[in-house]
mmCIF file of the N, C-alpha and C atoms, coordinates in Angstrom:
data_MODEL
# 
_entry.id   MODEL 
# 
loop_
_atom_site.group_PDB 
_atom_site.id 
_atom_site.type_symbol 
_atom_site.label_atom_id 
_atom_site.label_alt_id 
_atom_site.label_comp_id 
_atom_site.label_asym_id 
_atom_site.label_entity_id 
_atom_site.label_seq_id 
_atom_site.pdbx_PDB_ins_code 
_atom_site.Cartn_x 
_atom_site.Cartn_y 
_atom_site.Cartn_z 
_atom_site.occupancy 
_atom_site.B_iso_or_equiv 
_atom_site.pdbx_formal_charge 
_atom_site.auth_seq_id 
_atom_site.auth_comp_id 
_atom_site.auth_asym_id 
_atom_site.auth_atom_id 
_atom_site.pdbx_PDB_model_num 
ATOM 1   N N  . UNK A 1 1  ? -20.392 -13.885 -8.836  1.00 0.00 ? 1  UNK A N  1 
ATOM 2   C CA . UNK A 1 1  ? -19.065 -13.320 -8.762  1.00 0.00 ? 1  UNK A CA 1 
ATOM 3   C C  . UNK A 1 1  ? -19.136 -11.872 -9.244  1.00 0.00 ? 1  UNK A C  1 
ATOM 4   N N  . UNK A 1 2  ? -17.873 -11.123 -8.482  1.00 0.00 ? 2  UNK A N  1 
ATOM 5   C CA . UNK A 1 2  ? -18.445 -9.161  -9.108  1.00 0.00 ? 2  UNK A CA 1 
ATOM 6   C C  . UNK A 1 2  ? -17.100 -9.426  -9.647  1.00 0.00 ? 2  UNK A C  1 
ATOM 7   N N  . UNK A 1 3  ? -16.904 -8.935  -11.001 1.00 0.00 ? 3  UNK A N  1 
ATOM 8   C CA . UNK A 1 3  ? -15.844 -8.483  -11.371 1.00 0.00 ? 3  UNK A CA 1 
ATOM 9   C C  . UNK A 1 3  ? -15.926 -6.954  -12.273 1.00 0.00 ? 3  UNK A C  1 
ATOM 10  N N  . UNK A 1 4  ? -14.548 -6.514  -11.822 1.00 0.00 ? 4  UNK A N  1 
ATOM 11  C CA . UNK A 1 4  ? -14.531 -4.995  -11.982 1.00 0.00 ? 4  UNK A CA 1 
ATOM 12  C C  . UNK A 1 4  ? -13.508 -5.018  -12.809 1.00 0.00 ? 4  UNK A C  1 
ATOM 13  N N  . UNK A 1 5  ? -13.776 -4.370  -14.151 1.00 0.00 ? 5  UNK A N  1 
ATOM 14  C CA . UNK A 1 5  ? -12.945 -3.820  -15.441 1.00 0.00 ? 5  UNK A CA 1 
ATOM 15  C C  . UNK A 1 5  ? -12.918 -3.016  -15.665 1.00 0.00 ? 5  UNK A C  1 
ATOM 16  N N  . UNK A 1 6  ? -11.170 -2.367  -15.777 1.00 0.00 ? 6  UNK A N  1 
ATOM 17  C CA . UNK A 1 6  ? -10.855 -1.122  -15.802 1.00 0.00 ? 6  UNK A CA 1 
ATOM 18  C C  . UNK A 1 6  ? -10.529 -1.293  -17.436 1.00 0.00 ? 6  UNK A C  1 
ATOM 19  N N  . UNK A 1 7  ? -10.880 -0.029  -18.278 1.00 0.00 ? 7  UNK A N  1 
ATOM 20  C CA . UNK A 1 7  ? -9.999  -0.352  -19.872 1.00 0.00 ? 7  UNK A CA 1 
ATOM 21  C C  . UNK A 1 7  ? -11.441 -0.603  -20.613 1.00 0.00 ? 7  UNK A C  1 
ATOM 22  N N  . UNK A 1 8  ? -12.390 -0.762  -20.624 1.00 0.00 ? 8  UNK A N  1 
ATOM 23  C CA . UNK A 1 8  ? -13.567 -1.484  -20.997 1.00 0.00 ? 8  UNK A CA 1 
ATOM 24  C C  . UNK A 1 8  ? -13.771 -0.730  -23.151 1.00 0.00 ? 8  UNK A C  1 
ATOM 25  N N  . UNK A 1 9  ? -13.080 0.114   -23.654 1.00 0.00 ? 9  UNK A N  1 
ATOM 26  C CA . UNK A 1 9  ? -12.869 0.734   -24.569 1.00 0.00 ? 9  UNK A CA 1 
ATOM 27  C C  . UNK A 1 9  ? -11.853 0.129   -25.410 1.00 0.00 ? 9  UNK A C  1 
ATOM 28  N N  . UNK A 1 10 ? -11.260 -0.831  -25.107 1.00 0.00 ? 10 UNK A N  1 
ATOM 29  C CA . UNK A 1 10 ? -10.018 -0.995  -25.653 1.00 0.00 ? 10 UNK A CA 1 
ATOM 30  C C  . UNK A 1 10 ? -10.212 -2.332  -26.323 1.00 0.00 ? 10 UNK A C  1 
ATOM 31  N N  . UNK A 1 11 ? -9.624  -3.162  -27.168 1.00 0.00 ? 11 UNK A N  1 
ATOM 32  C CA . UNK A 1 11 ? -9.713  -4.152  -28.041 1.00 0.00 ? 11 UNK A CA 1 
ATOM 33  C C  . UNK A 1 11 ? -10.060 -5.037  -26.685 1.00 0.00 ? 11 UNK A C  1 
ATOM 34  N N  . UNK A 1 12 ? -8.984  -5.406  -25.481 1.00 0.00 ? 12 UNK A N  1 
ATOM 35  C CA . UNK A 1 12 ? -8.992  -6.513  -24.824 1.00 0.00 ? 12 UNK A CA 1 
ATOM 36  C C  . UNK A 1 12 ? -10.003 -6.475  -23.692 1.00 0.00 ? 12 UNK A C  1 
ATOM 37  N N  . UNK A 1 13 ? -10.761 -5.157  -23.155 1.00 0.00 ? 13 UNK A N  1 
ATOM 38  C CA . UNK A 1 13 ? -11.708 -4.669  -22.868 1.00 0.00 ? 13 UNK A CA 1 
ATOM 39  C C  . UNK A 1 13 ? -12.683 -5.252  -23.017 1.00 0.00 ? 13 UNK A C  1 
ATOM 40  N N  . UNK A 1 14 ? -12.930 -5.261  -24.543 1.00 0.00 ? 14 UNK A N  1 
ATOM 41  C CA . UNK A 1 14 ? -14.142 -5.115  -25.409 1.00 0.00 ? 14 UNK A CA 1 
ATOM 42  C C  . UNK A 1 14 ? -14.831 -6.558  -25.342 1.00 0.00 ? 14 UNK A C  1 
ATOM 43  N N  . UNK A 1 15 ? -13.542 -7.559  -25.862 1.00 0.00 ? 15 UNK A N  1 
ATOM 44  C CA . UNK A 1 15 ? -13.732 -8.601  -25.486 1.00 0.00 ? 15 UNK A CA 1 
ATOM 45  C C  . UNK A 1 15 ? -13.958 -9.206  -24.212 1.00 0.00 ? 15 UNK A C  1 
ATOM 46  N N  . UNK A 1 16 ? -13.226 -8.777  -23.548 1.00 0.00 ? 16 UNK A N  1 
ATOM 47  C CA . UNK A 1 16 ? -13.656 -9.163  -21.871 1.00 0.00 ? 16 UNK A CA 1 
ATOM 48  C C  . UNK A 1 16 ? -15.220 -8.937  -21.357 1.00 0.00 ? 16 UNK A C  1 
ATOM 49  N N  . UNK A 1 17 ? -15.609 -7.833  -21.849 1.00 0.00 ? 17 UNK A N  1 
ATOM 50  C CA . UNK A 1 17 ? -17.194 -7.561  -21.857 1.00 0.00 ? 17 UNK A CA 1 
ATOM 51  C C  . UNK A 1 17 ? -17.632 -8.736  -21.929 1.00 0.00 ? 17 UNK A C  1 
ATOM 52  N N  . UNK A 1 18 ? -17.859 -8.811  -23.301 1.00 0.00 ? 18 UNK A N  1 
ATOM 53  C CA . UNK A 1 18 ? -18.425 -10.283 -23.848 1.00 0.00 ? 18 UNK A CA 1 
ATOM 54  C C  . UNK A 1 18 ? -18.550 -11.346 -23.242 1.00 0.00 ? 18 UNK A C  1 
ATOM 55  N N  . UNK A 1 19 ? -17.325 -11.598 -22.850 1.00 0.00 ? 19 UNK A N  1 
ATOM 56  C CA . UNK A 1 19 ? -16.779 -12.939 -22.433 1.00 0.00 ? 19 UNK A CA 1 
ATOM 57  C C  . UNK A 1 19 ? -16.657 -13.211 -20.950 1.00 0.00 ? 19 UNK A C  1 
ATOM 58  N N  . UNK A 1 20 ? -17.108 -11.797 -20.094 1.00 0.00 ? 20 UNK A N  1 
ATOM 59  C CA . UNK A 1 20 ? -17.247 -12.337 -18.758 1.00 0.00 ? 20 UNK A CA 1 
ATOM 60  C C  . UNK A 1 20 ? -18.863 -11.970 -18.172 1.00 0.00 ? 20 UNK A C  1 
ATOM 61  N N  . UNK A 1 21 ? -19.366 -11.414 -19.255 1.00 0.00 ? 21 UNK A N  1 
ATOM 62  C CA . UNK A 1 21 ? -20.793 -10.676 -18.551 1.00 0.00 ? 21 UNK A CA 1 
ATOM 63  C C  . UNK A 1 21 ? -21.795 -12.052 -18.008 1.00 0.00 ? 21 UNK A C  1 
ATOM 64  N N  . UNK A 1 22 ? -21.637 -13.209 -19.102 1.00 0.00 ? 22 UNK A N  1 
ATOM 65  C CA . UNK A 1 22 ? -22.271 -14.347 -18.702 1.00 0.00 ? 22 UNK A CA 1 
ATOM 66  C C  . UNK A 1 22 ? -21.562 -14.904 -17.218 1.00 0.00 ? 22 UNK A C  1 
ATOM 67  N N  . UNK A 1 23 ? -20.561 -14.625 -16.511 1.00 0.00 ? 23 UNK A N  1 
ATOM 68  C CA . UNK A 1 23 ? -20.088 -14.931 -15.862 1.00 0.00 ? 23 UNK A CA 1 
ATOM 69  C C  . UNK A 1 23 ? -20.475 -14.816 -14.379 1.00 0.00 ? 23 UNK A C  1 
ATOM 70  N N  . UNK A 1 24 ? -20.091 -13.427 -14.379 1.00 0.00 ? 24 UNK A N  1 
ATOM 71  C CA . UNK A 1 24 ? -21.108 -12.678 -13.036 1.00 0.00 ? 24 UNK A CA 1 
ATOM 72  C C  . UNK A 1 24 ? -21.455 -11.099 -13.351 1.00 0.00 ? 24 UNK A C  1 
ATOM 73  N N  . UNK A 1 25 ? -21.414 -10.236 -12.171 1.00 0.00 ? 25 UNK A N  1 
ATOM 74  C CA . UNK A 1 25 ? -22.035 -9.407  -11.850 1.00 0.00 ? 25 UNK A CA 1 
ATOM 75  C C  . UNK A 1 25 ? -21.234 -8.382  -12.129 1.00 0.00 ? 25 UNK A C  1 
ATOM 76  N N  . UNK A 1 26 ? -20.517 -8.049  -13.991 1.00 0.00 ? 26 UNK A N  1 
ATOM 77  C CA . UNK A 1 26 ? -19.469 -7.216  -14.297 1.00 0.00 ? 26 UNK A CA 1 
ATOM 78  C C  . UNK A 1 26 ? -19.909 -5.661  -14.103 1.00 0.00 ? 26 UNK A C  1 
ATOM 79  N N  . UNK A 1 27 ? -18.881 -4.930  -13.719 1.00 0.00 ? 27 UNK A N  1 
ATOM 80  C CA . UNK A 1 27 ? -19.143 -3.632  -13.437 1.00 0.00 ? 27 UNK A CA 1 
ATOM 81  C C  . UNK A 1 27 ? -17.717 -2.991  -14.476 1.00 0.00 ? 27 UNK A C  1 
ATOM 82  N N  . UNK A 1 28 ? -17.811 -2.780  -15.981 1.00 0.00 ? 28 UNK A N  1 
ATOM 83  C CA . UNK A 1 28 ? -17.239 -1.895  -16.745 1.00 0.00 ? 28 UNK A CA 1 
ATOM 84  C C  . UNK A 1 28 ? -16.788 -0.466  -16.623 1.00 0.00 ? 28 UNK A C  1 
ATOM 85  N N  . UNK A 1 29 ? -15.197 -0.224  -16.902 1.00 0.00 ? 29 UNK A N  1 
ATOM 86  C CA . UNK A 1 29 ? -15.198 1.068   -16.358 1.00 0.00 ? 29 UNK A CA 1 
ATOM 87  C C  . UNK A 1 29 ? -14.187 1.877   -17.821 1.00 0.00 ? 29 UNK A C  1 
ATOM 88  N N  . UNK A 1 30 ? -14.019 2.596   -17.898 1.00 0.00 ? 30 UNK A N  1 
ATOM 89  C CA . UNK A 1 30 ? -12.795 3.320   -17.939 1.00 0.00 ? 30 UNK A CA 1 
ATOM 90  C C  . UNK A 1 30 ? -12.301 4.655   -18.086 1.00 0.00 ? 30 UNK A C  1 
ATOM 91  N N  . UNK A 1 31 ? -11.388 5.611   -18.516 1.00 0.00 ? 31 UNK A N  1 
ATOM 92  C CA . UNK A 1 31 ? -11.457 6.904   -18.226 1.00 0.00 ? 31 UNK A CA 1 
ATOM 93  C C  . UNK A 1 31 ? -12.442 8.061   -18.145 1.00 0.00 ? 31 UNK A C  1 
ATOM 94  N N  . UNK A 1 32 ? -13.374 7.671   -18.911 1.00 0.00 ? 32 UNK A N  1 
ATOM 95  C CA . UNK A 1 32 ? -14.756 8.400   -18.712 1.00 0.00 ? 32 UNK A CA 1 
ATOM 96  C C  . UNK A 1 32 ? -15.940 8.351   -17.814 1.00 0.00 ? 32 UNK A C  1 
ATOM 97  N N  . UNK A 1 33 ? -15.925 7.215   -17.613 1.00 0.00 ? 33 UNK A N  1 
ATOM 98  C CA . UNK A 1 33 ? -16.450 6.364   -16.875 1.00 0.00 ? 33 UNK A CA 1 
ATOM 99  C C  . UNK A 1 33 ? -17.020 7.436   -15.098 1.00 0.00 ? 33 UNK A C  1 
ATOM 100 N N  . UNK A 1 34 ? -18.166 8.178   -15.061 1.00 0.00 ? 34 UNK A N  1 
ATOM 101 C CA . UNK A 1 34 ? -18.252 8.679   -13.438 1.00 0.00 ? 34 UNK A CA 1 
ATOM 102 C C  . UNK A 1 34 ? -18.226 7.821   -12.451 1.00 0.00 ? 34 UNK A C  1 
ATOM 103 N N  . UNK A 1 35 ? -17.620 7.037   -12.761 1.00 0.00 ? 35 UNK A N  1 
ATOM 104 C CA . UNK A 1 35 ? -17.599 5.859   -11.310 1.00 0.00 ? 35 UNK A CA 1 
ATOM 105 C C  . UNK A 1 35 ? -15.951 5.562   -11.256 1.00 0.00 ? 35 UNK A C  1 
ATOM 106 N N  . UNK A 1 36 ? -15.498 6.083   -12.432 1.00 0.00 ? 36 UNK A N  1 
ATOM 107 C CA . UNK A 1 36 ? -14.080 5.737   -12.121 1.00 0.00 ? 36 UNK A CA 1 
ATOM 108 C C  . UNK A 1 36 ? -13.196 6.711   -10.697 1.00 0.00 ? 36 UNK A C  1 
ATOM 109 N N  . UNK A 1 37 ? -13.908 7.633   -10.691 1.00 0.00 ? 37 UNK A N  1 
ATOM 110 C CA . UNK A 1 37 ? -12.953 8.531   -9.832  1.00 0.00 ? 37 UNK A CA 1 
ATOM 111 C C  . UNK A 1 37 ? -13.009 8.387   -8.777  1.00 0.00 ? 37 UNK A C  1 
ATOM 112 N N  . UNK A 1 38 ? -14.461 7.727   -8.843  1.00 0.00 ? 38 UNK A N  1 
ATOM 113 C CA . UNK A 1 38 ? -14.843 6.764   -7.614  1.00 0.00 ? 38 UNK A CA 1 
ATOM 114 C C  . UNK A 1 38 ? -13.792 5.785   -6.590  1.00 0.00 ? 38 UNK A C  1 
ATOM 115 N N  . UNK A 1 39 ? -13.552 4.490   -7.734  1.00 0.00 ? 39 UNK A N  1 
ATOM 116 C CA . UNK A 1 39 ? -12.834 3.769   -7.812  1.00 0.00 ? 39 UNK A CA 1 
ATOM 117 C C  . UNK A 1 39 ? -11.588 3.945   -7.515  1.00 0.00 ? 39 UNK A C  1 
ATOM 118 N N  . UNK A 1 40 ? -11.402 5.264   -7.908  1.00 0.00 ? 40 UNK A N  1 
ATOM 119 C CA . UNK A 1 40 ? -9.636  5.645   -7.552  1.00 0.00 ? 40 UNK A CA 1 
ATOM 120 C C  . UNK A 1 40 ? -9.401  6.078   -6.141  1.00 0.00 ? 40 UNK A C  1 
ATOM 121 N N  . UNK A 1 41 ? -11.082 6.443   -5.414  1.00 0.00 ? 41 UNK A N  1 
ATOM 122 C CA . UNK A 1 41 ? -10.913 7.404   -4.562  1.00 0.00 ? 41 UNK A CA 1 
ATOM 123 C C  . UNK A 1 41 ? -10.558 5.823   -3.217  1.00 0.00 ? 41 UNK A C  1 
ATOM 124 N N  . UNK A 1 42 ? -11.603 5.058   -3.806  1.00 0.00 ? 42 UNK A N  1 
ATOM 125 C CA . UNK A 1 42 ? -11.562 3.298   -3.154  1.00 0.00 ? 42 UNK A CA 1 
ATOM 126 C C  . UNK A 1 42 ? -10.406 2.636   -3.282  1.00 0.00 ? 42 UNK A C  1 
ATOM 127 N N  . UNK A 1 43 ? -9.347  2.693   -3.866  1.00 0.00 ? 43 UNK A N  1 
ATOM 128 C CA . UNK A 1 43 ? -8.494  2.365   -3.660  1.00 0.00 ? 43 UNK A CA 1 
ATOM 129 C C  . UNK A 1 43 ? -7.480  2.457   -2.845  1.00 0.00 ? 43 UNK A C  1 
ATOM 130 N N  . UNK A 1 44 ? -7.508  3.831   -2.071  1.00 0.00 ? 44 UNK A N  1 
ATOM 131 C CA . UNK A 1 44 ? -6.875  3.753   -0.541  1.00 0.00 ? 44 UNK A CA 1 
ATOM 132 C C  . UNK A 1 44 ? -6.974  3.260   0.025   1.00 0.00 ? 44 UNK A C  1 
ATOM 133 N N  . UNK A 1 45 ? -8.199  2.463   0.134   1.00 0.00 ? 45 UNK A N  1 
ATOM 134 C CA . UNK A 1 45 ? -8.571  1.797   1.268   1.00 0.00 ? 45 UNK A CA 1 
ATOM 135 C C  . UNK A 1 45 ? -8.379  0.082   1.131   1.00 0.00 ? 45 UNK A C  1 
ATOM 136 N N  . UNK A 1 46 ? -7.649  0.263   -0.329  1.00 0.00 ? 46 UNK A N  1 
ATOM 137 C CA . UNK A 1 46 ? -7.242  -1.237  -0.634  1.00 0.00 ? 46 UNK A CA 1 
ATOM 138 C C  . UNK A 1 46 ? -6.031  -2.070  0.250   1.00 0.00 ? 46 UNK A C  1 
ATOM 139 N N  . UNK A 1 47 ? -6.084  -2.885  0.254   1.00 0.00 ? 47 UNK A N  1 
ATOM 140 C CA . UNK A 1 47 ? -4.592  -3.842  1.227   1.00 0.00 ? 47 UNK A CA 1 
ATOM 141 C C  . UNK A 1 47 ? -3.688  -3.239  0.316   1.00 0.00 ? 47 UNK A C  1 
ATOM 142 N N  . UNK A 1 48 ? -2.250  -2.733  0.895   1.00 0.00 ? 48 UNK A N  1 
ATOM 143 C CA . UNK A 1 48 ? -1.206  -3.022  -0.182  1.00 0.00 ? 48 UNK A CA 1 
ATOM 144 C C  . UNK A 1 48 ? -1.078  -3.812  -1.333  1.00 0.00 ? 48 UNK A C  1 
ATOM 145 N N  . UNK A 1 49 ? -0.638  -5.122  -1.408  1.00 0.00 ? 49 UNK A N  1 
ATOM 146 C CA . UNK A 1 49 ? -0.591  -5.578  -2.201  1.00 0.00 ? 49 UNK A CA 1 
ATOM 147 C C  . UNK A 1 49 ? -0.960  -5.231  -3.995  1.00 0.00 ? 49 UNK A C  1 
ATOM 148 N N  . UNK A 1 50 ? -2.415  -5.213  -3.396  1.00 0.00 ? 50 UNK A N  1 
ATOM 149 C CA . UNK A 1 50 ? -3.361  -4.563  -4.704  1.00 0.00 ? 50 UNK A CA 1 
ATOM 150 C C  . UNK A 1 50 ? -2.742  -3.142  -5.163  1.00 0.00 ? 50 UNK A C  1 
ATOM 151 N N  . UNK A 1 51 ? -2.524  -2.554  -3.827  1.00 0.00 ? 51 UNK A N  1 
ATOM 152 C CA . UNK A 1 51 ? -2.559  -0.999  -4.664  1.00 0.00 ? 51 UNK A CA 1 
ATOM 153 C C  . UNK A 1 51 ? -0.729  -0.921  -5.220  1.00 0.00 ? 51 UNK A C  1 
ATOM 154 N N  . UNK A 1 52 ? -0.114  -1.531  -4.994  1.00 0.00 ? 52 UNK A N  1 
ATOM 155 C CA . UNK A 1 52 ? 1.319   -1.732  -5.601  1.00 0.00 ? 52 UNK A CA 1 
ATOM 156 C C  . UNK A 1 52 ? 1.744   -3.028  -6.106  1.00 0.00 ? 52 UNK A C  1 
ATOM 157 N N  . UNK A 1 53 ? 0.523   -3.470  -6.584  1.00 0.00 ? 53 UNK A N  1 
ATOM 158 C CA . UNK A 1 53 ? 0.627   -4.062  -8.299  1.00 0.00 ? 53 UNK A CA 1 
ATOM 159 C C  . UNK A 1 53 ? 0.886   -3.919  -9.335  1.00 0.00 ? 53 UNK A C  1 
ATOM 160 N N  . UNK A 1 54 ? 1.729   -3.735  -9.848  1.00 0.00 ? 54 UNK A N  1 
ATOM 161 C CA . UNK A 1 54 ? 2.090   -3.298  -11.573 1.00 0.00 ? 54 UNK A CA 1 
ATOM 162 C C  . UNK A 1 54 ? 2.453   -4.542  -12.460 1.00 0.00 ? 54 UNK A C  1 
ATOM 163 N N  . UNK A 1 55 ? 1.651   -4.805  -13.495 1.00 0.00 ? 55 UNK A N  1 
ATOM 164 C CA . UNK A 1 55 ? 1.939   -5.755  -14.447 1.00 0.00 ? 55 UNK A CA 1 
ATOM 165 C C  . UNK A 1 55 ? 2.629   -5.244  -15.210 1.00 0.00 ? 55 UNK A C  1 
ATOM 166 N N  . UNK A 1 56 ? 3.420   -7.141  -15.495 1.00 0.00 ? 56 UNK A N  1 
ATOM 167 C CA . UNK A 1 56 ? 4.073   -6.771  -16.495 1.00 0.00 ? 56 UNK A CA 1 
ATOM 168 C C  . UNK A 1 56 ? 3.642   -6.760  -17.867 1.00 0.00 ? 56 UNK A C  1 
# 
């Protein structure tokens, strides 16, 4: 499984590291991150849905 984490600096981040790396094939990101701008640039090309997601 690839999972992609945005925030990877942050308390809930930090933990998520941990706790999903045994999982699959995590790819850690966040504002510093040279792959993030990347990521932002990949997101156009996302379905709606995804890209007008906002949690609550």
């Amino acid at each position: 499984m690839n999972i992609l984490l945005f925030g990877k600096t942050g308390q809930v981040g930090w933990e998520l590291q941990r706790s999903l790396a045994p999982v699959g094939n995590l790819i850690a990101l966040d504002v510093h991150s040279k792959s993030f701008a990347v990521i932002l640039v990949i997101r156009k090309a996302l379905p709606k849905p995804f890209v007008s997601f906002v949690p609550m």
